[in-house]
C-alpha atoms as a printed R data frame, in Angstrom:
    type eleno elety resid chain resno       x       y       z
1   ATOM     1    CA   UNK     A     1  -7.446  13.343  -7.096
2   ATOM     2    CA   UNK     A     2  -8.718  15.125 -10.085
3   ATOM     3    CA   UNK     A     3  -5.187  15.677 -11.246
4   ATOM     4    CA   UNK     A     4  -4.846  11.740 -11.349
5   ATOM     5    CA   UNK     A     5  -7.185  11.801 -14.139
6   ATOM     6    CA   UNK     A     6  -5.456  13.968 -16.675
7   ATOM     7    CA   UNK     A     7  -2.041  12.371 -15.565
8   ATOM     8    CA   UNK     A     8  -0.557   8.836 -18.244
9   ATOM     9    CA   UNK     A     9  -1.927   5.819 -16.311
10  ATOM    10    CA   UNK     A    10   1.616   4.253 -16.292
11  ATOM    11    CA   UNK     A    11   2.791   7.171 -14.334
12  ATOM    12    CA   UNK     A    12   0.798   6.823 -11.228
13  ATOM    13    CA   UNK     A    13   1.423   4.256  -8.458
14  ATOM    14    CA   UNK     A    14  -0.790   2.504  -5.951
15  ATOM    15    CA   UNK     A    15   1.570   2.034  -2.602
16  ATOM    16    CA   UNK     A    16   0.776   0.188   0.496
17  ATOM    17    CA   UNK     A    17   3.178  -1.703   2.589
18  ATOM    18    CA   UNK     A    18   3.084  -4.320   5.585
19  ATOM    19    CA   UNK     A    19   5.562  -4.550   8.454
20  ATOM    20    CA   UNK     A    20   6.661  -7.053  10.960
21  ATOM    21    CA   UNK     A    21   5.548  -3.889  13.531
22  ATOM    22    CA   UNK     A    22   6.177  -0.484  14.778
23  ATOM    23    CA   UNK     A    23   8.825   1.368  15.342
24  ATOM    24    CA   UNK     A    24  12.036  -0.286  14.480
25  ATOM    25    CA   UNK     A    25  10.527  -3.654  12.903
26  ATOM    26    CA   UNK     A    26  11.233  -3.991   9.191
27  ATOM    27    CA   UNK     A    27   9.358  -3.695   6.019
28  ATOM    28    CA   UNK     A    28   8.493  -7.210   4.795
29  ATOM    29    CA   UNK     A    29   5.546  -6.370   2.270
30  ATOM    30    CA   UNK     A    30   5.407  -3.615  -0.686
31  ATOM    31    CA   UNK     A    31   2.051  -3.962  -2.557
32  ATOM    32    CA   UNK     A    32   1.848  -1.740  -6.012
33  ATOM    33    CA   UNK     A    33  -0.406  -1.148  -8.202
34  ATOM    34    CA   UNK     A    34   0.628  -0.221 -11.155
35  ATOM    35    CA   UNK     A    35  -0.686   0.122 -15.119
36  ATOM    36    CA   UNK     A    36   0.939  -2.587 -17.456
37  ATOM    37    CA   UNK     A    37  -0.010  -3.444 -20.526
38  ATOM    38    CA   UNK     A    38  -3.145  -1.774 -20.768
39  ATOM    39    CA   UNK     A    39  -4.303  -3.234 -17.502
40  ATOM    40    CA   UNK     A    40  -3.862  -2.559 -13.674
41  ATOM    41    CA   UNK     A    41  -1.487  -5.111 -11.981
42  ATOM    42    CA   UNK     A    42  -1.073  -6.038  -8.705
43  ATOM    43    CA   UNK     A    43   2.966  -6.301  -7.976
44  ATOM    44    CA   UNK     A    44   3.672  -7.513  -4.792
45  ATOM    45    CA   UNK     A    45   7.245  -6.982  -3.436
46  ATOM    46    CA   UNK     A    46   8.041  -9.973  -0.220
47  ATOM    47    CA   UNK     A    47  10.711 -10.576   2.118
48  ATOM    48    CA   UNK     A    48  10.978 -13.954   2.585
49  ATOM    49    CA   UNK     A    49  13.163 -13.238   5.891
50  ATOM    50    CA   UNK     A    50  14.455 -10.162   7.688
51  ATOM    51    CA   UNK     A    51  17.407  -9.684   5.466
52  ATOM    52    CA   UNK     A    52  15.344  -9.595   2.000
53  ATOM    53    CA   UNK     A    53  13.886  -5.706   3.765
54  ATOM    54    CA   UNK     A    54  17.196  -4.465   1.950
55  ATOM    55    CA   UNK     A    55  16.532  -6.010  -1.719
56  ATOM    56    CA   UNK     A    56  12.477  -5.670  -1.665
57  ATOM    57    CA   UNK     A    57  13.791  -1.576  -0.761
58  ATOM    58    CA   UNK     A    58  16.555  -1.510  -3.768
59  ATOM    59    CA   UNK     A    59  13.421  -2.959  -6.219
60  ATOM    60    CA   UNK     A    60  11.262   0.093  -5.181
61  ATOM    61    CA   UNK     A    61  14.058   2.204  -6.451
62  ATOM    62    CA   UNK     A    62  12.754   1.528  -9.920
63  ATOM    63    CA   UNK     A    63   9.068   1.494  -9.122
64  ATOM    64    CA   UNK     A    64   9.461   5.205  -7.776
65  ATOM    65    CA   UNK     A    65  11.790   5.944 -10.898
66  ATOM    66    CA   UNK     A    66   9.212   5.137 -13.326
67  ATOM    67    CA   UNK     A    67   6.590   6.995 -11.309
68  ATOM    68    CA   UNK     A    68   5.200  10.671 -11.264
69  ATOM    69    CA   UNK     A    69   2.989  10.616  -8.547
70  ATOM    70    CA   UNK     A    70   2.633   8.042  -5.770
71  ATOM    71    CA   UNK     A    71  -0.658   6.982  -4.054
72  ATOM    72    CA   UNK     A    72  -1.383   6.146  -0.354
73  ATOM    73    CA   UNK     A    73  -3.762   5.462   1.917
74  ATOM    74    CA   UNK     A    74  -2.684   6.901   5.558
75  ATOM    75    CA   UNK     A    75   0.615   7.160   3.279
76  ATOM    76    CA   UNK     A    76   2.094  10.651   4.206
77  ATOM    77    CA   UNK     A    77   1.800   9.591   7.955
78  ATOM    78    CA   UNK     A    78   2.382   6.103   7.896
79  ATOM    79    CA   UNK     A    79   4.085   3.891   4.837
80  ATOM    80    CA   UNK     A    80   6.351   6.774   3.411
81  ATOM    81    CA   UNK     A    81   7.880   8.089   6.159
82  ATOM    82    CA   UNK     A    82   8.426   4.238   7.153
83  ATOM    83    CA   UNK     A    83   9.863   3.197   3.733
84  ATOM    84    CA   UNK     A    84  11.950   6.443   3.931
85  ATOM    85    CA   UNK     A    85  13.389   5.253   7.464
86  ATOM    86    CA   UNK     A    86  13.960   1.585   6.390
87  ATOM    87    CA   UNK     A    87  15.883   2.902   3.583
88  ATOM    88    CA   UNK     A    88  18.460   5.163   5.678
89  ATOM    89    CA   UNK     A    89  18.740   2.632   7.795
90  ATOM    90    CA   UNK     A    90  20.201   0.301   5.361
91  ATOM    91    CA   UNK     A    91  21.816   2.763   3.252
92  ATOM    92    CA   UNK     A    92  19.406   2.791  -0.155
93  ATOM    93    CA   UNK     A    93  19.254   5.757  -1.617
94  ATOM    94    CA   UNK     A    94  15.096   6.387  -2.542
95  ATOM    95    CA   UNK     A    95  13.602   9.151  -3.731
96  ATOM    96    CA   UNK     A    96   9.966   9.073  -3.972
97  ATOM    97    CA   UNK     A    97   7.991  10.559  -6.733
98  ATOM    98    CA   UNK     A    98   7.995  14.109  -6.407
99  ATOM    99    CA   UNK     A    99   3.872  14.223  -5.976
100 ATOM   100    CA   UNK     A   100   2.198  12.155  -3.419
101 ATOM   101    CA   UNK     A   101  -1.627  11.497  -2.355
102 ATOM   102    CA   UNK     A   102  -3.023  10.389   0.544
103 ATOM   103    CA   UNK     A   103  -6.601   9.336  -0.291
104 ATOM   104    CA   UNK     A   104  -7.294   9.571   3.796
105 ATOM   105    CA   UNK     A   105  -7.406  13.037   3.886
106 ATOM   106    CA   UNK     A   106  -9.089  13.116   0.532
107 ATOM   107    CA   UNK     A   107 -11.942  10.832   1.588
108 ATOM   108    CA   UNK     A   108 -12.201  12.597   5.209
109 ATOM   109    CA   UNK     A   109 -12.707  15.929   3.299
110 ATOM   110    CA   UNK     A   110 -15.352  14.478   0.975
111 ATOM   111    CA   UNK     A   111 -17.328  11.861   3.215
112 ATOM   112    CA   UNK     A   112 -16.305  12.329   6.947
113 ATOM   113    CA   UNK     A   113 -19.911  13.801   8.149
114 ATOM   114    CA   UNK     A   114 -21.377  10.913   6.098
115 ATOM   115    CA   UNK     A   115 -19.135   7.789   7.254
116 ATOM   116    CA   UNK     A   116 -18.823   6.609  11.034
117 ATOM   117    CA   UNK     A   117 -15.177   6.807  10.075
118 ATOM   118    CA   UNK     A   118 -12.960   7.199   7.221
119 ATOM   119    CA   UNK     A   119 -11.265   3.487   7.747
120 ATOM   120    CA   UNK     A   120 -10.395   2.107   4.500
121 ATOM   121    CA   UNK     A   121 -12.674  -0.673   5.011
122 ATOM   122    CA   UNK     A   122 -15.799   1.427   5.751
123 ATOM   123    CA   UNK     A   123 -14.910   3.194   2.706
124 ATOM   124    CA   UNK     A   124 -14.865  -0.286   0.855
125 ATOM   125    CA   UNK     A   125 -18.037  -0.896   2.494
126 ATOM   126    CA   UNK     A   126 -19.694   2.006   2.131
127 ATOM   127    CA   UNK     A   127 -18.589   3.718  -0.569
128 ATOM   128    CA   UNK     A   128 -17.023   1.301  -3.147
129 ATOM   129    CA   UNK     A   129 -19.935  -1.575  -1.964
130 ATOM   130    CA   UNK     A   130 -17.587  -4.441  -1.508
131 ATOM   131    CA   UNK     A   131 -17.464  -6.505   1.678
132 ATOM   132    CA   UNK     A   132 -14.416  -8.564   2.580
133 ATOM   133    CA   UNK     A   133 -14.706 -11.882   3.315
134 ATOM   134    CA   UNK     A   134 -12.371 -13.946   5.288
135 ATOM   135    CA   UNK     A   135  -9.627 -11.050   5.578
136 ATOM   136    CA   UNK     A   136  -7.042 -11.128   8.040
137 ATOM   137    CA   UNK     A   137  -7.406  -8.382  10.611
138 ATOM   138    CA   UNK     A   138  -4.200  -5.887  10.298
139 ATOM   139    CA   UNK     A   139  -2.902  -5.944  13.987
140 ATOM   140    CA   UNK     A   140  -2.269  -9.749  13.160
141 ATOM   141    CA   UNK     A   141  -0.157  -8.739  10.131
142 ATOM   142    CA   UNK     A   142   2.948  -8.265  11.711
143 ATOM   143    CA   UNK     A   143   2.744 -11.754  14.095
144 ATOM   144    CA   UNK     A   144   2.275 -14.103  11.119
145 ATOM   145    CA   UNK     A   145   4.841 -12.817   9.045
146 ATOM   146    CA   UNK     A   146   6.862 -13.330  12.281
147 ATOM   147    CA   UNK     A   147   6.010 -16.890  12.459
148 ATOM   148    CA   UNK     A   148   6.045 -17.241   8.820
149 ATOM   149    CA   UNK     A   149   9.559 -16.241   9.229
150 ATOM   150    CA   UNK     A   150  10.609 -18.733  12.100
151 ATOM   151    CA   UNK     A   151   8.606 -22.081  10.247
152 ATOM   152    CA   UNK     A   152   8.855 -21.307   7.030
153 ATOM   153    CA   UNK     A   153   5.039 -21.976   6.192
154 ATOM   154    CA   UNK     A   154   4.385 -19.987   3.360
155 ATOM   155    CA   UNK     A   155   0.634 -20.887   4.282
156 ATOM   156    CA   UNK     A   156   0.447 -18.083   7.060
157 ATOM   157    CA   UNK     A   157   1.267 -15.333   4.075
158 ATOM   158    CA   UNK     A   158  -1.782 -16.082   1.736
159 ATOM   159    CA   UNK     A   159  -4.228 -14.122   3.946
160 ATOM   160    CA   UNK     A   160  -1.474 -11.386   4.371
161 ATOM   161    CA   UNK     A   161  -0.758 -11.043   0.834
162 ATOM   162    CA   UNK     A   162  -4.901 -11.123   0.085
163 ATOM   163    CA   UNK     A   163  -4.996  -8.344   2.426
164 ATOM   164    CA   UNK     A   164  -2.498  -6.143   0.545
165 ATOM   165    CA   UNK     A   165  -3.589  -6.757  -2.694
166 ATOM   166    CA   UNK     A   166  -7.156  -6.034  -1.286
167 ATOM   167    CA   UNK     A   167  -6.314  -2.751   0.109
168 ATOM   168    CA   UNK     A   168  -4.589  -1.815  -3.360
169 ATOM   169    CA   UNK     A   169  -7.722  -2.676  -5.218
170 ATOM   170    CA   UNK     A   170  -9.662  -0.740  -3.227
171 ATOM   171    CA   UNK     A   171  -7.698   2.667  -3.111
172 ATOM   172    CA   UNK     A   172  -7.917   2.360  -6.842
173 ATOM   173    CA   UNK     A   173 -11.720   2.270  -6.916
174 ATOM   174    CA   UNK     A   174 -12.044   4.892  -4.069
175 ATOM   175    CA   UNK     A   175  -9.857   7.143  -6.889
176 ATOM   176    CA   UNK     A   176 -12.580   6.318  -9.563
177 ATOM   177    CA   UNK     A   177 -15.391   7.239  -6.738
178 ATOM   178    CA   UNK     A   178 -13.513  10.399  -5.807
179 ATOM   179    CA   UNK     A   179 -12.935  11.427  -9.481
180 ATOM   180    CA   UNK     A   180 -17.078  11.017 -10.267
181 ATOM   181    CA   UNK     A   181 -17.724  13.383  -6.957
């Protein structure tokens, strides 16, 4: 994490995705975070249906292009290895930035015999202060985007998208947290 700090802003991205489930369900969600303008920006990245996976995938392309290092939570066993599947399966050539970091096992070797757990919402909690109100729990993630997807109602994706953008937010403070020791 300390290498974040001496490393251009605009190089670094935030990653977190959602999926319509495990093994073998698509990739519907791709939350960045990246530095624009002289500001961090929340860039969300949606499949409106099953067969958007392919074009939200081709639009990382130049997200991971532009970036030197890319930053996960759970990431090295969970969202890149997905993203990396999803992309051989439909044939789009991604290659990630070459440096990747996966705040879990940073915060688990700074605060794990301080923290019940090293969820990212404890962390939130406990180390970053901030309490979520109203989120959507992340086992029901992968059901509303399924229903979203059968009715149309783009109302069932406002928590969902909250929740992404939250967890985005948050990895970025736990960096600043991490960083100060």
């Amino acid at each position: 994490v300390a290498s974040l700090a001496e490393m251009e802003p605009e190089t670094i991205l935030f990653l977190d995705i959602e999926t319509a489930g495990f093994h073998g369900m698509g990739l519907f969600l791709v939350g960045l975070l990246v530095f624009r303008g002289g500001q961090f920006v929340v860039e969300q990245l949606f499949a409106r249906n099953y067969a958007e996976e392919v074009a939200v995938l081709e639009y990382l392309k130049s997200y991971y292009e532009a970036a030197e290092v890319v930053v996960t939570f759970n990431g090295r066993s969970f969202d890149l290895p997905f993203i990396d599947d999803r992309a051989v399966l439909h044939r789009v050539a991604l290659r990630r930035p070459a440096l990747d970091i996966d705040l879990l096992h940073v915060a688990r070797r700074m605060w794990k015999s301080y923290l019940p757990n090293c969820r990212l919402v404890t962390l939130e909690q406990l180390i970053c202060g901030r309490h979520r109100t109203g989120d959507l729990p992340s086992h029901l993630i992968p059901r509303a985007y399924h229903e979203f997807v059968e009715t149309g109602d783009a109302r069932l994706m406002v928590d969902v998208i909250r929740h992404n953008a939250y967890d985005l937010v948050t990895m970025a403070h736990l960096v600043a947290k991490m960083a100060n020791g």
